[in-house]
N, C-alpha and C positions, 0 to 999 in steps of 0.2 A: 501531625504525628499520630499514627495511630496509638490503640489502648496497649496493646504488645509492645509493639516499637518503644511503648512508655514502661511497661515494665519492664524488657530489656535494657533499656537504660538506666532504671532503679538500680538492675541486680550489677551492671557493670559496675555502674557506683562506688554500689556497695562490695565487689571484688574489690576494685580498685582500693577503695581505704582499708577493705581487711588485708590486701596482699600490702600494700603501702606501711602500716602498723609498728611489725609483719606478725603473717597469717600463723605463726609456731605461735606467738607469744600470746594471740589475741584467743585462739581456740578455748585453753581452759580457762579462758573467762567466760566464754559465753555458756549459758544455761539453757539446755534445750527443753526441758522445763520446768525451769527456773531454781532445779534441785541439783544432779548430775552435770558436771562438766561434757562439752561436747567433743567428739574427739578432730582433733585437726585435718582428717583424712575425711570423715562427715561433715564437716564444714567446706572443705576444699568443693567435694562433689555436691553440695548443695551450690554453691553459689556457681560454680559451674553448667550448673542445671544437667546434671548426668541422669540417665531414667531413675524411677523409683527415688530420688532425693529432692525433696522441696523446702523451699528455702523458709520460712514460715517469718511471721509478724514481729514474733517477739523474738529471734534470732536476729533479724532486720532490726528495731530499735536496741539491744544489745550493739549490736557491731557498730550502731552509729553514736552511740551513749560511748563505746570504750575508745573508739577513733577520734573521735572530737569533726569526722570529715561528715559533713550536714550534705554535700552533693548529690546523695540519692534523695535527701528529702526536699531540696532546690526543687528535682525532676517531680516528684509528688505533687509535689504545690504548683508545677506549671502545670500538669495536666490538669487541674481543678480551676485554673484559673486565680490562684490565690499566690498570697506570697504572707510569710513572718519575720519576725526581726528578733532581736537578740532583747530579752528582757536583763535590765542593769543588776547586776547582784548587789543587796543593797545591806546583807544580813550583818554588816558591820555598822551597821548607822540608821537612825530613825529616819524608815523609809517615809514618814509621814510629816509636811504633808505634802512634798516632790511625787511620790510613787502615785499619790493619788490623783494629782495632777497631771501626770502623764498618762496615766488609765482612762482619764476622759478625753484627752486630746488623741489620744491613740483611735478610743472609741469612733468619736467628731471624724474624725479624716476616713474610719473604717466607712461610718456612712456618706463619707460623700465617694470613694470610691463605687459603695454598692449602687449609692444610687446612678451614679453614670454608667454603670456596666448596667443597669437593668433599662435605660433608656436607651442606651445603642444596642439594644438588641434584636432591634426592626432593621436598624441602620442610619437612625436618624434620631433628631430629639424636634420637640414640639414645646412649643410655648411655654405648656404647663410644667411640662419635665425638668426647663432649664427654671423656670422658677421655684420648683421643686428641690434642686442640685442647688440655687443661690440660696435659699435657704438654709440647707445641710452644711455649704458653705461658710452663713454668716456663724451657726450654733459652734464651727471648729476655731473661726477666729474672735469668737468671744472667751475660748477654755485659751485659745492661746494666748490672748489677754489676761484673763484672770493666772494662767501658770506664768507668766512674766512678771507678771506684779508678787506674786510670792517668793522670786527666784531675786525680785532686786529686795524685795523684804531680808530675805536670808542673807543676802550679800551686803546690808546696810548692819544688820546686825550684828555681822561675821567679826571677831577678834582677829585682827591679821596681823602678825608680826612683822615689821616692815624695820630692817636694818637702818641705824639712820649714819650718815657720812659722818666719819673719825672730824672731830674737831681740829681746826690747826692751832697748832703751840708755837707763839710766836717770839 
């Protein structure tokens, strides 16, 4: 896919989840800079791509912040080759020390994907590479160990109310 073809797909997207929303209700929310509401007829022709109206950055994460529809930034992320995931809301509970745990293991796995994408990019892997990759490897199932071992910690220490079967009366 070309780099257009990929922005045309962004901006359908993003029609798509502002038309889907819909598109009356989503307009005065969004902030064309960041002060003024934007008006629904300038949003329409922006994402339309009509001359003279361009759809701008922070219009684009506005519509995807108020939609909850992440699609056009799927499209983003495949044209870079990259992909994200959904970080856990944690702000009811000490994120610590799970949040932390899953920050290196996230980390650990980021590098062994990078490293394999920088080794097929001849087309092939060599010796070094793959021992390079088994390494990045062992460093993600070592954090997945140690995050196991925290996770049966918390669950050995866990209070659990466990209903016990009604006694018979005999």
């Amino acid at each position: 896919m070309t780099l257009q073809e990929t922005l045309d797909n962004v901006i359908d997207r993003l029609d798509s989840a502002a038309k889907a929303y819909p598109l009356k209700a989503l307009a005065p929310m969004i902030r064309g800079d960041l002060t003024a509401s934007k008006a629904e007829s300038t949003l329409r022709n922006e994402l339309s791509q009509q001359p003279g109206y361009k759809l701008g950055l922070v219009t684009a994460i506005q519509i995807i912040h108020h939609t909850g529809d992440l699609a056009a930034l799927d499209a983003i992320e495949a044209l870079f080759n990259r992909t994200a995931w959904a970080v856990p809301d944690v702000s009811g509970a000490d994120p610590l020390p799970v949040m932390g745990h899953v920050g290196k293991v996230s980390k650990e796995f980021a590098d062994v994907v990078e490293s394999c994408a920088k080794s097929l990019e001849d087309g092939r892997m060599d010796k070094m590479e793959i021992d390079r990759i088994l390494g990045e490897v062992e460093e993600l199932i070592v954090e997945c160990i140690r995050f196991r071992a925290v996770l049966r910690a918390m669950r050995a220490a866990a209070k659990v109310d466990v209903p016990r079967p009604a006694r018979r009366v005999k």
